[in-house]
PyMOL Python script that loads the backbone (N, CA, C, O; Angstrom):
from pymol import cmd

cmd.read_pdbstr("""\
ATOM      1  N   UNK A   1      99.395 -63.867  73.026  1.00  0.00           N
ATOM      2  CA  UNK A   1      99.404 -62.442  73.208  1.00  0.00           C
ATOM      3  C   UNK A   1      98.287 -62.044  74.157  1.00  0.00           C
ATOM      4  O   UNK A   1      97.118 -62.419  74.070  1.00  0.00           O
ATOM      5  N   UNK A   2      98.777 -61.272  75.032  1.00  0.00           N
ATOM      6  CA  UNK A   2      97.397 -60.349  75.946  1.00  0.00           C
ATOM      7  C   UNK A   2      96.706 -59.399  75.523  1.00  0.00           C
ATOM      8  O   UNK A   2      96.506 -58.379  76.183  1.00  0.00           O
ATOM      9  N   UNK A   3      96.078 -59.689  73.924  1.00  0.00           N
ATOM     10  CA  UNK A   3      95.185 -58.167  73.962  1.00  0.00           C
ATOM     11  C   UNK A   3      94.309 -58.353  73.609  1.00  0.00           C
ATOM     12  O   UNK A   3      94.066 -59.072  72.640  1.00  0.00           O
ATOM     13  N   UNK A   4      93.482 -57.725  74.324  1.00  0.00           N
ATOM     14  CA  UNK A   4      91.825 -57.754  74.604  1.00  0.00           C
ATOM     15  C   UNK A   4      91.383 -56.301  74.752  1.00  0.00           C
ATOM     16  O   UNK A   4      92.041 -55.320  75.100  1.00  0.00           O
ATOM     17  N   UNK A   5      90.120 -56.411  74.406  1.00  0.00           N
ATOM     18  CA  UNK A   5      89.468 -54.867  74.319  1.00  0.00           C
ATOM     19  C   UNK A   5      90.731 -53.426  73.564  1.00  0.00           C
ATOM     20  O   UNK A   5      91.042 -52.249  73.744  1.00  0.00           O
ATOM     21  N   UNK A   6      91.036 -54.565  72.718  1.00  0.00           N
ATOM     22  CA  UNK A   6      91.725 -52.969  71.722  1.00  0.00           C
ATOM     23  C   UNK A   6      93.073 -52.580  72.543  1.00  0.00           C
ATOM     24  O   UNK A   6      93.530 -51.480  72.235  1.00  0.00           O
ATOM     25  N   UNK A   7      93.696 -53.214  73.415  1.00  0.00           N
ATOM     26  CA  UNK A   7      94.576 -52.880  74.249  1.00  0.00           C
ATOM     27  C   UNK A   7      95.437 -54.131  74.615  1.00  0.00           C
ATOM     28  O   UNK A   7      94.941 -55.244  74.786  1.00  0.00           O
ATOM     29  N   UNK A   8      97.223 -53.760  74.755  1.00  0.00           N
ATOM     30  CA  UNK A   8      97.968 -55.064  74.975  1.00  0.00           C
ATOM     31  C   UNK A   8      98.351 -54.795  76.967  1.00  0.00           C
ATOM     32  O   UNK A   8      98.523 -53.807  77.681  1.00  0.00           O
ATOM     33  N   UNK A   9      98.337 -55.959  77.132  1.00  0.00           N
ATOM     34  CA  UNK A   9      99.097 -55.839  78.615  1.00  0.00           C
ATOM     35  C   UNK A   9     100.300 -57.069  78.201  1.00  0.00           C
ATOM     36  O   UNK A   9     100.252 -57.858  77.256  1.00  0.00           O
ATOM     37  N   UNK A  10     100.973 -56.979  78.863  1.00  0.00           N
ATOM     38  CA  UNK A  10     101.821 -57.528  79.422  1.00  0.00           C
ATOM     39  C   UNK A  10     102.036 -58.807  79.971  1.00  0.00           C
ATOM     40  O   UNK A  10     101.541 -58.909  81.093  1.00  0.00           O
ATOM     41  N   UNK A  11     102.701 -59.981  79.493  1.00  0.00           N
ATOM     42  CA  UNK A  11     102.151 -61.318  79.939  1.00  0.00           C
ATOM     43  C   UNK A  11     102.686 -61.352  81.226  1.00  0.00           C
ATOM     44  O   UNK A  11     102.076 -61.705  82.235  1.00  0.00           O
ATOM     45  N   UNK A  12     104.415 -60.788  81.131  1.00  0.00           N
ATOM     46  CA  UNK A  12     105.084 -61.088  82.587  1.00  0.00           C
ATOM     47  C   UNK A  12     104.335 -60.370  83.680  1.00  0.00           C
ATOM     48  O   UNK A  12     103.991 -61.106  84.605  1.00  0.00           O
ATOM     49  N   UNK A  13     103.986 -59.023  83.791  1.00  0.00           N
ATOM     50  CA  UNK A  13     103.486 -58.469  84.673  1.00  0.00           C
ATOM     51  C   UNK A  13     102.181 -57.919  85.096  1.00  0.00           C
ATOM     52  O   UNK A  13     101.748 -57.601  86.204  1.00  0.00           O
ATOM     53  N   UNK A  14     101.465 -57.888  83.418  1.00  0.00           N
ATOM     54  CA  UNK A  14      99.971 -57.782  83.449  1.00  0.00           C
ATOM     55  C   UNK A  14      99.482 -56.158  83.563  1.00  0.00           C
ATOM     56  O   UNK A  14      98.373 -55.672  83.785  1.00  0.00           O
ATOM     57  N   UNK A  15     100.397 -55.729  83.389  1.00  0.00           N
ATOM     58  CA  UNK A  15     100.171 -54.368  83.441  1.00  0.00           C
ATOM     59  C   UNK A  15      99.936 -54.088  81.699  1.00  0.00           C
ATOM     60  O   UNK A  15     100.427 -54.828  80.846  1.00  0.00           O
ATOM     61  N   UNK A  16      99.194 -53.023  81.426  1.00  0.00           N
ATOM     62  CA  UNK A  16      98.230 -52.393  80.190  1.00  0.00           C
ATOM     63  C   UNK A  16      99.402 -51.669  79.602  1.00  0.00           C
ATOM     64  O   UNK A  16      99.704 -50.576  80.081  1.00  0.00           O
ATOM     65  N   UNK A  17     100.331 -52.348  78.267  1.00  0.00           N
ATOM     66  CA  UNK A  17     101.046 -51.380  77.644  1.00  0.00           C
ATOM     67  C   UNK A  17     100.438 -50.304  76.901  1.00  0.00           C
ATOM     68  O   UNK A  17     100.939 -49.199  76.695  1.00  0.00           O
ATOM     69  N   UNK A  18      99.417 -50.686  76.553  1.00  0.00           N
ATOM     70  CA  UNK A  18      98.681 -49.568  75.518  1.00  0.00           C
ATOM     71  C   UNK A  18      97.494 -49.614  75.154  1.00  0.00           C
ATOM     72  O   UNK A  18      97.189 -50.806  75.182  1.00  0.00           O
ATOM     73  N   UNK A  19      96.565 -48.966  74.798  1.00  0.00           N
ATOM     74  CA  UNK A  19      95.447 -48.896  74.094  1.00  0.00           C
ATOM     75  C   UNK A  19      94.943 -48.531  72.953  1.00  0.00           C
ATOM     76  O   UNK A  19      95.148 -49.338  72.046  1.00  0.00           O
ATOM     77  N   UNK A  20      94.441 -47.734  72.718  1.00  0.00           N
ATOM     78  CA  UNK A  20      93.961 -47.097  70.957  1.00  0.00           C
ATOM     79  C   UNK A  20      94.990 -46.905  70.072  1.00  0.00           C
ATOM     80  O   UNK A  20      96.140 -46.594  70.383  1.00  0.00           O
ATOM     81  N   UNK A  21      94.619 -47.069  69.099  1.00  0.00           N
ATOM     82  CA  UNK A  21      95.149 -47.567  67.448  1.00  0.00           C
ATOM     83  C   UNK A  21      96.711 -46.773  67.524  1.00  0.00           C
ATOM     84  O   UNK A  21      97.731 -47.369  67.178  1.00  0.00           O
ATOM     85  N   UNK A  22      96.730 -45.134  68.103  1.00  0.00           N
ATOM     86  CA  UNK A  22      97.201 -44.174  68.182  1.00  0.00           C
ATOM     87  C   UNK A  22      98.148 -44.632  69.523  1.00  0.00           C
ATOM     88  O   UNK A  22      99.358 -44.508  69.332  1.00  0.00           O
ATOM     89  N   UNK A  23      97.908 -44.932  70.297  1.00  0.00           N
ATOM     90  CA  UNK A  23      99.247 -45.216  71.298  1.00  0.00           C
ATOM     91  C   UNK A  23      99.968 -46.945  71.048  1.00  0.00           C
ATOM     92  O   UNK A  23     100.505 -47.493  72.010  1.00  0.00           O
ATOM     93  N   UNK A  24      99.895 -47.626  69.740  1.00  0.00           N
ATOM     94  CA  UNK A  24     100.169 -49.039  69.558  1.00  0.00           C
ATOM     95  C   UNK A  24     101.841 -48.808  69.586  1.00  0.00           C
ATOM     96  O   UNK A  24     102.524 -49.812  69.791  1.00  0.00           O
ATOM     97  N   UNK A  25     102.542 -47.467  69.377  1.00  0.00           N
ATOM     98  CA  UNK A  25     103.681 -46.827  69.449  1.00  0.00           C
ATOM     99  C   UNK A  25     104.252 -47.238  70.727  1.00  0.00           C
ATOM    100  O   UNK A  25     105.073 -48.094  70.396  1.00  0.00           O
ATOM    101  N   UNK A  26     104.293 -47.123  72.003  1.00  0.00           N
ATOM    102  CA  UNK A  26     104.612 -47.915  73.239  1.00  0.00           C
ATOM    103  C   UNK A  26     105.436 -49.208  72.928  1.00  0.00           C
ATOM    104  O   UNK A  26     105.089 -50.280  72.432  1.00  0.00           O
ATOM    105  N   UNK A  27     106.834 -48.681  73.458  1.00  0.00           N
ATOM    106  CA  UNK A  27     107.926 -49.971  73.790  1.00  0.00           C
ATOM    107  C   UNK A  27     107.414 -51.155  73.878  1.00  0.00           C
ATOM    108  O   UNK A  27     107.932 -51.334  74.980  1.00  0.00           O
ATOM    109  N   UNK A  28     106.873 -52.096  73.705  1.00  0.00           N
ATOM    110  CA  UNK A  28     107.397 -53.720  74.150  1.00  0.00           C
ATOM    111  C   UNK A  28     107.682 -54.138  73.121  1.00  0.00           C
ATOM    112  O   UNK A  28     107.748 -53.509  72.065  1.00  0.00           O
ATOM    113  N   UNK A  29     108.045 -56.136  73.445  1.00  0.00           N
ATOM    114  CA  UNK A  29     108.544 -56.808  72.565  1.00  0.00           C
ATOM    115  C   UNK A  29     107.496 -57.840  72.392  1.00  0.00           C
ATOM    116  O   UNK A  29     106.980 -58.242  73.435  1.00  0.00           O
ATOM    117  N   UNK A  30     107.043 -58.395  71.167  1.00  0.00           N
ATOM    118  CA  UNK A  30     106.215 -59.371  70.953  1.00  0.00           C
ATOM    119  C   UNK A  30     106.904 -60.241  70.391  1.00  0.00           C
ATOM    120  O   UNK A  30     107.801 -59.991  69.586  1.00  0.00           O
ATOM    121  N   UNK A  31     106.475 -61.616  70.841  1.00  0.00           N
ATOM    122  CA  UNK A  31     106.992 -62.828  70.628  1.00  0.00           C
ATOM    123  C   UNK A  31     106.084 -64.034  69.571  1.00  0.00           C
ATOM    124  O   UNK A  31     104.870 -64.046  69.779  1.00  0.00           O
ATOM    125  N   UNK A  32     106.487 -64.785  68.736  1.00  0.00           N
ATOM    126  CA  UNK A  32     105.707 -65.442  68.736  1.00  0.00           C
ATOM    127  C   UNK A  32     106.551 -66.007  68.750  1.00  0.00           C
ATOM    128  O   UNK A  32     107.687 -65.585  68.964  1.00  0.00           O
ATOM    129  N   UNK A  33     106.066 -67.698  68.410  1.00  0.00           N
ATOM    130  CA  UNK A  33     107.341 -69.014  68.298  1.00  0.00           C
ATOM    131  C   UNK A  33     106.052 -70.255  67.841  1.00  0.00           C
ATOM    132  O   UNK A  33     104.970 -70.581  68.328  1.00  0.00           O
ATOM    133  N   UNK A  34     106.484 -70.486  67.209  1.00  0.00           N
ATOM    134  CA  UNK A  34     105.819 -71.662  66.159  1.00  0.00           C
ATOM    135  C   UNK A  34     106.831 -73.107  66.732  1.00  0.00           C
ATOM    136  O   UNK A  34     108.061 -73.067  66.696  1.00  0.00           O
ATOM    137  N   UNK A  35     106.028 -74.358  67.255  1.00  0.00           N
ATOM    138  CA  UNK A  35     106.980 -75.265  67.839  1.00  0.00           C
ATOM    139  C   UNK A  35     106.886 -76.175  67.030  1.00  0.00           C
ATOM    140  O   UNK A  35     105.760 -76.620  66.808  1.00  0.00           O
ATOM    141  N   UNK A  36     108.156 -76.793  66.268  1.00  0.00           N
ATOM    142  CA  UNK A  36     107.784 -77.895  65.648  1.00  0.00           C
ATOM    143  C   UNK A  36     108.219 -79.178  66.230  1.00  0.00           C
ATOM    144  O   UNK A  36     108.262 -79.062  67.455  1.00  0.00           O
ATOM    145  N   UNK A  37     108.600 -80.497  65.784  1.00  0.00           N
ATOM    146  CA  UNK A  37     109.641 -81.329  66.085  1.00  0.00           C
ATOM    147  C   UNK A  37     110.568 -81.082  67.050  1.00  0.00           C
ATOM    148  O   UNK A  37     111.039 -79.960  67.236  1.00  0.00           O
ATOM    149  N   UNK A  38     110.864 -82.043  67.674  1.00  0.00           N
ATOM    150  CA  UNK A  38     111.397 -82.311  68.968  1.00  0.00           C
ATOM    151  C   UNK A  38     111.647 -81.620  69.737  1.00  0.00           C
ATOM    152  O   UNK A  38     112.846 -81.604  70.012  1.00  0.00           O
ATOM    153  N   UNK A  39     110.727 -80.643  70.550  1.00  0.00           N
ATOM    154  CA  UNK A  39     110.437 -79.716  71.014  1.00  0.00           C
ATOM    155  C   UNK A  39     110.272 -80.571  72.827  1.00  0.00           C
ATOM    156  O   UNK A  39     110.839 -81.618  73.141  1.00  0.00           O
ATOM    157  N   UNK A  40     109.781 -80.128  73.312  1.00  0.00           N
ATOM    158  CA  UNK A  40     109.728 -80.506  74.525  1.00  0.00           C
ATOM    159  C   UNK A  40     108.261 -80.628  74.909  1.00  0.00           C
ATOM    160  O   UNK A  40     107.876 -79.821  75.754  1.00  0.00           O
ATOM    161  N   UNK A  41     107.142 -81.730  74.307  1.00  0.00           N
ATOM    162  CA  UNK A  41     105.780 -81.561  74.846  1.00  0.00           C
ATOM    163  C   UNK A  41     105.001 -79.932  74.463  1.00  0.00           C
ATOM    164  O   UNK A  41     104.088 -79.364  75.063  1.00  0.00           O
ATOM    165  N   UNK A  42     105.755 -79.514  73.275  1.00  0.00           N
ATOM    166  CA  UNK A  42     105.004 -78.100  72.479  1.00  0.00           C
ATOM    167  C   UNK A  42     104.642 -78.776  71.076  1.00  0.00           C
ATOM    168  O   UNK A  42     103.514 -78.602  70.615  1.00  0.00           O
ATOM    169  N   UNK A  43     105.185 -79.218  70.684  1.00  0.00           N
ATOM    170  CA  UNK A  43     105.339 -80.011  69.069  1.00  0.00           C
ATOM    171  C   UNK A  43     103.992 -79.597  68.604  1.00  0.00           C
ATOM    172  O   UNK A  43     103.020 -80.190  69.071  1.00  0.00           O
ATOM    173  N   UNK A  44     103.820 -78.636  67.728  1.00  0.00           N
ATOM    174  CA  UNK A  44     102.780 -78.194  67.271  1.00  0.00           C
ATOM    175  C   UNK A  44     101.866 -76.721  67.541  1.00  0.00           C
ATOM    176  O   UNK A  44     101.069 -76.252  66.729  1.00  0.00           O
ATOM    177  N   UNK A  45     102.086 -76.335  68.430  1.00  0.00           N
ATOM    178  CA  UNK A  45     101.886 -75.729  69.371  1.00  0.00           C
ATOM    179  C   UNK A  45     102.353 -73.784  68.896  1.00  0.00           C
ATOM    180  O   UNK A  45     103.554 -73.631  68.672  1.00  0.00           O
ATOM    181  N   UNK A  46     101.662 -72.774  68.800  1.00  0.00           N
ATOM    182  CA  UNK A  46     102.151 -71.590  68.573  1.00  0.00           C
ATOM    183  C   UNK A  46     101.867 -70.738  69.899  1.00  0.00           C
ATOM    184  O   UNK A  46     100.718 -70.532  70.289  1.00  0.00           O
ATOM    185  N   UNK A  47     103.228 -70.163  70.691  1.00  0.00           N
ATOM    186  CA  UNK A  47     102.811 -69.442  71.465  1.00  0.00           C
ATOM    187  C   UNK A  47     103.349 -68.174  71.530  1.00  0.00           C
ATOM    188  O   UNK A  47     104.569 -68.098  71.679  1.00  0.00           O
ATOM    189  N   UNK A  48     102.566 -66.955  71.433  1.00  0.00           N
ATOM    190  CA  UNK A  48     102.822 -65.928  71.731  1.00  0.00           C
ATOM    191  C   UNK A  48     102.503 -64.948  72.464  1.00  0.00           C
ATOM    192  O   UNK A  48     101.320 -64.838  72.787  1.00  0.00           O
ATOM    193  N   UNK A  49     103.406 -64.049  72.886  1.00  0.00           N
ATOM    194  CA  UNK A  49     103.660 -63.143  74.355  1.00  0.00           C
ATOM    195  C   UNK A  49     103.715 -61.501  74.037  1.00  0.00           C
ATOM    196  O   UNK A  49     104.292 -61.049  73.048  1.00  0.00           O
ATOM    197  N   UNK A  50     103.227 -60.921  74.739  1.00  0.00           N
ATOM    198  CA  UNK A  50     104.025 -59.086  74.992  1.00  0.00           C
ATOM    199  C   UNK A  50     104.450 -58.870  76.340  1.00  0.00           C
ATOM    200  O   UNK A  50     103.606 -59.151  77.190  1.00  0.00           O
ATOM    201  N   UNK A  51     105.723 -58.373  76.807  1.00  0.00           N
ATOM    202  CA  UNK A  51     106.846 -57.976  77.512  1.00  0.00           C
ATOM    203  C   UNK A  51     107.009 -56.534  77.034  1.00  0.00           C
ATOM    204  O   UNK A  51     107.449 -56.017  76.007  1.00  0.00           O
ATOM    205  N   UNK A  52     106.280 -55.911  78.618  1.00  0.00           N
ATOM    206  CA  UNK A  52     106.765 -54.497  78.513  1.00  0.00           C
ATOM    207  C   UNK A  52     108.652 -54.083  78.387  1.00  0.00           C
ATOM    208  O   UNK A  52     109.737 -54.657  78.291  1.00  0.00           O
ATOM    209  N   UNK A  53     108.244 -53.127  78.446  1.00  0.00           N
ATOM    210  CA  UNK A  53     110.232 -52.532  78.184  1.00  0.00           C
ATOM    211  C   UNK A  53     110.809 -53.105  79.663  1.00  0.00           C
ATOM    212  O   UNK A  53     111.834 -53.784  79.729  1.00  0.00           O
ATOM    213  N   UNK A  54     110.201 -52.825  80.549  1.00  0.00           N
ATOM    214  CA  UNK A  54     110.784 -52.736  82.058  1.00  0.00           C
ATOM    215  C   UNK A  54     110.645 -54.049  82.467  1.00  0.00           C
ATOM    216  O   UNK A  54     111.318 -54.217  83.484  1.00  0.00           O
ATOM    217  N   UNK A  55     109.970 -55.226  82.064  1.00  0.00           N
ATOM    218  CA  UNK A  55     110.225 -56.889  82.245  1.00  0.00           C
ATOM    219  C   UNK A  55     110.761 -57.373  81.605  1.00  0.00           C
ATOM    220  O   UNK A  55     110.981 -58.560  81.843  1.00  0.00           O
ATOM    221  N   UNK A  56     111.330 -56.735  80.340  1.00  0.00           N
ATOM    222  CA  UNK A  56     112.013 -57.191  79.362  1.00  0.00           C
ATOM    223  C   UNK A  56     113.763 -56.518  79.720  1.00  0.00           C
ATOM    224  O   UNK A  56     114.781 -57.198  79.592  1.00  0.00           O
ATOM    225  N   UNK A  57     113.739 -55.371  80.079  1.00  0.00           N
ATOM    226  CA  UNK A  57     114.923 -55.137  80.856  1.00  0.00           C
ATOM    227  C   UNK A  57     115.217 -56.482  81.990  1.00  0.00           C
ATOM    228  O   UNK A  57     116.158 -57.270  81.903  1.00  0.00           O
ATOM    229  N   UNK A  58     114.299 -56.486  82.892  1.00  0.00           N
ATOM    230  CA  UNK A  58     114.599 -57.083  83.658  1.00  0.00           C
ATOM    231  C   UNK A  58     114.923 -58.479  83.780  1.00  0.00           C
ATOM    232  O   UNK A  58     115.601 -58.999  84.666  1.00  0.00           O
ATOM    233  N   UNK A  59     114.075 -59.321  82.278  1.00  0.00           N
ATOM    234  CA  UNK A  59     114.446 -60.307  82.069  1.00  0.00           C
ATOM    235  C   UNK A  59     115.956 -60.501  81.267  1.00  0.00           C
ATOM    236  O   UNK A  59     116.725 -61.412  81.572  1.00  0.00           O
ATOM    237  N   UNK A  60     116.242 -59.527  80.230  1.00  0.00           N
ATOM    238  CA  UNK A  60     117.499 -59.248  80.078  1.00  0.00           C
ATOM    239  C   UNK A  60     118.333 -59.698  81.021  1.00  0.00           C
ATOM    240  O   UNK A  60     118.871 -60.785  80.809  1.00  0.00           O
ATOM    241  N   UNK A  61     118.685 -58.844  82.494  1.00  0.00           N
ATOM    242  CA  UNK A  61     119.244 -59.058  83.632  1.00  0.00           C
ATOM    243  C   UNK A  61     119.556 -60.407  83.903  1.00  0.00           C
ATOM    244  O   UNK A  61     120.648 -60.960  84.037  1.00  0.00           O
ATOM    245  N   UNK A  62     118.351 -60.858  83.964  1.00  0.00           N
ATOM    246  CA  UNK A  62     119.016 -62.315  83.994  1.00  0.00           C
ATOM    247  C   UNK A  62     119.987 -63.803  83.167  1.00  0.00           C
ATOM    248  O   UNK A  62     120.485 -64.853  83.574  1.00  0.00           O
ATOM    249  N   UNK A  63     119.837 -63.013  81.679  1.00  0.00           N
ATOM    250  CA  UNK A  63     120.787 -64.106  80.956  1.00  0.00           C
ATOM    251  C   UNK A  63     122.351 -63.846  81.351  1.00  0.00           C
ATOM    252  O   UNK A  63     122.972 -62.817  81.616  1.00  0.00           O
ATOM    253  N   UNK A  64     122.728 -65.256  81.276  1.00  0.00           N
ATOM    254  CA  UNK A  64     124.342 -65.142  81.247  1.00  0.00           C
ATOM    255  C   UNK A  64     124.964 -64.822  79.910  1.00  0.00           C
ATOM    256  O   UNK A  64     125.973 -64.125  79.802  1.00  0.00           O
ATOM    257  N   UNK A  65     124.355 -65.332  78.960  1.00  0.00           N
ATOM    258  CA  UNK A  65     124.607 -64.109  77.688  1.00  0.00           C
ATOM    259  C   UNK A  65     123.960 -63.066  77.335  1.00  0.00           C
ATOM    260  O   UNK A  65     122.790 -63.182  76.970  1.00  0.00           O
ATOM    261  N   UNK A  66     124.549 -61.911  77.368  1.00  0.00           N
ATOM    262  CA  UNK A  66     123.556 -60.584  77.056  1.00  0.00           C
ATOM    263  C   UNK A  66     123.152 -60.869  75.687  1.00  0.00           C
ATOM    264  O   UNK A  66     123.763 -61.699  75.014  1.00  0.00           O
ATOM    265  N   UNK A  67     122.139 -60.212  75.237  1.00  0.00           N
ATOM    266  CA  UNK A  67     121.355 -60.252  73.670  1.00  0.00           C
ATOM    267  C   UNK A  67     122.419 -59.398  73.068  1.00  0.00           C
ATOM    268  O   UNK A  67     122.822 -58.419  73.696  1.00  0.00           O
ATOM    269  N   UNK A  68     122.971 -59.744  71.726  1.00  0.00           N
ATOM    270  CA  UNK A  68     123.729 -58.460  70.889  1.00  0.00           C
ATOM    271  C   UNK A  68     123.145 -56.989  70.701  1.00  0.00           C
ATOM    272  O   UNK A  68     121.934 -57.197  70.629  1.00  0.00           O
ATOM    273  N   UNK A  69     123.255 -56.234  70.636  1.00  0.00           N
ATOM    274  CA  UNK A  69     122.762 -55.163  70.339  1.00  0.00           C
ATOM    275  C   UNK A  69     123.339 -54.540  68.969  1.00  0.00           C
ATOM    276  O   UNK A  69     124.007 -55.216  68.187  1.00  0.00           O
ATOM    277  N   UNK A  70     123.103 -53.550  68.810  1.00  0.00           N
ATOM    278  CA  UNK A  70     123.148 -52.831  67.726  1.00  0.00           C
ATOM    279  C   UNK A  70     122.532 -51.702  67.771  1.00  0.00           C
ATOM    280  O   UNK A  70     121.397 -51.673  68.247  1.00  0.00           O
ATOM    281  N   UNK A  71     123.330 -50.174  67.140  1.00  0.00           N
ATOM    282  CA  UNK A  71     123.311 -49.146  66.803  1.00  0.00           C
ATOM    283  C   UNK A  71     122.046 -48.373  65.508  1.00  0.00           C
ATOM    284  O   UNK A  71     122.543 -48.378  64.382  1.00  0.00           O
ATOM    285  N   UNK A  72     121.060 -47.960  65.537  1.00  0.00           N
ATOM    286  CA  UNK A  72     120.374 -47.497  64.934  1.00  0.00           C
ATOM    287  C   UNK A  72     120.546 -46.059  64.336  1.00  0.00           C
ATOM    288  O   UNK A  72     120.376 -45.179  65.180  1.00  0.00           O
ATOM    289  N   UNK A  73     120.790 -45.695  63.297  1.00  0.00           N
ATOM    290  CA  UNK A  73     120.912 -44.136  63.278  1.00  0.00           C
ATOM    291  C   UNK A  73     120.010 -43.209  62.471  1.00  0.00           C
ATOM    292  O   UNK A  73     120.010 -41.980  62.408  1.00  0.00           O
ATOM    293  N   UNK A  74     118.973 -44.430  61.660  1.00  0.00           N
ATOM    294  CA  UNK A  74     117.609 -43.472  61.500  1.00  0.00           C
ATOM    295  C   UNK A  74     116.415 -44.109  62.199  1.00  0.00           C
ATOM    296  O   UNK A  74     116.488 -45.290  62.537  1.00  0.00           O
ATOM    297  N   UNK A  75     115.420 -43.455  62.413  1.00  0.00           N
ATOM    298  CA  UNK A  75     114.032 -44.002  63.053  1.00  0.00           C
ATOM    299  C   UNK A  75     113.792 -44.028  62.164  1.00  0.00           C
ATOM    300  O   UNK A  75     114.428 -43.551  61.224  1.00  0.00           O
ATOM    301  N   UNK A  76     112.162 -44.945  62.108  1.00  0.00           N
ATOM    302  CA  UNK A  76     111.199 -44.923  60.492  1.00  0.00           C
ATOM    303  C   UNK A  76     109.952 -44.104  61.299  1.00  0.00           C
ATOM    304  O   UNK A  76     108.932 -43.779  60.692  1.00  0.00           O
TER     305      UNK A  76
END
""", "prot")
cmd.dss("prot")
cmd.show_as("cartoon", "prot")
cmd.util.cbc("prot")
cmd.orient("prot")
């Protein structure tokens, strides 16, 4: 994850999604992934990421399978 000084940026693009406690509300997606067994030279290994909305769109773009989606009809 990129956050330092109380604030996340962005791994793909490095740009500052957010800062204080009060704006942690800001779109992205955080990743982690725990690697176990027969992994590819990770075997052991935990790595995790933040992807603003707009690199994460954009990485979207590129799969040949789109991610499923789904319909939300209350916020929390």
């Amino acid at each position: 994850m990129s956050r330092k000084d109380n604030a996340v940026y962005c791994n793909c693009c490095g740009r500052r999604i957010c800062g204080e406690e009060q704006e942690i509300r800001a779109s992205f997606l955080t990743i982690r992934k725990e690697w176990g067994y027969f992994s590819d030279r990770k075997d052991g290994q935990i790595h995790s990421m933040d992807i603003c909305e707009a690199c994460y769109d954009m990485l979207v773009e590129s799969f040949t399978i789109p991610p499923e989606k789904e319909e939300i009809t209350e916020y929390l």
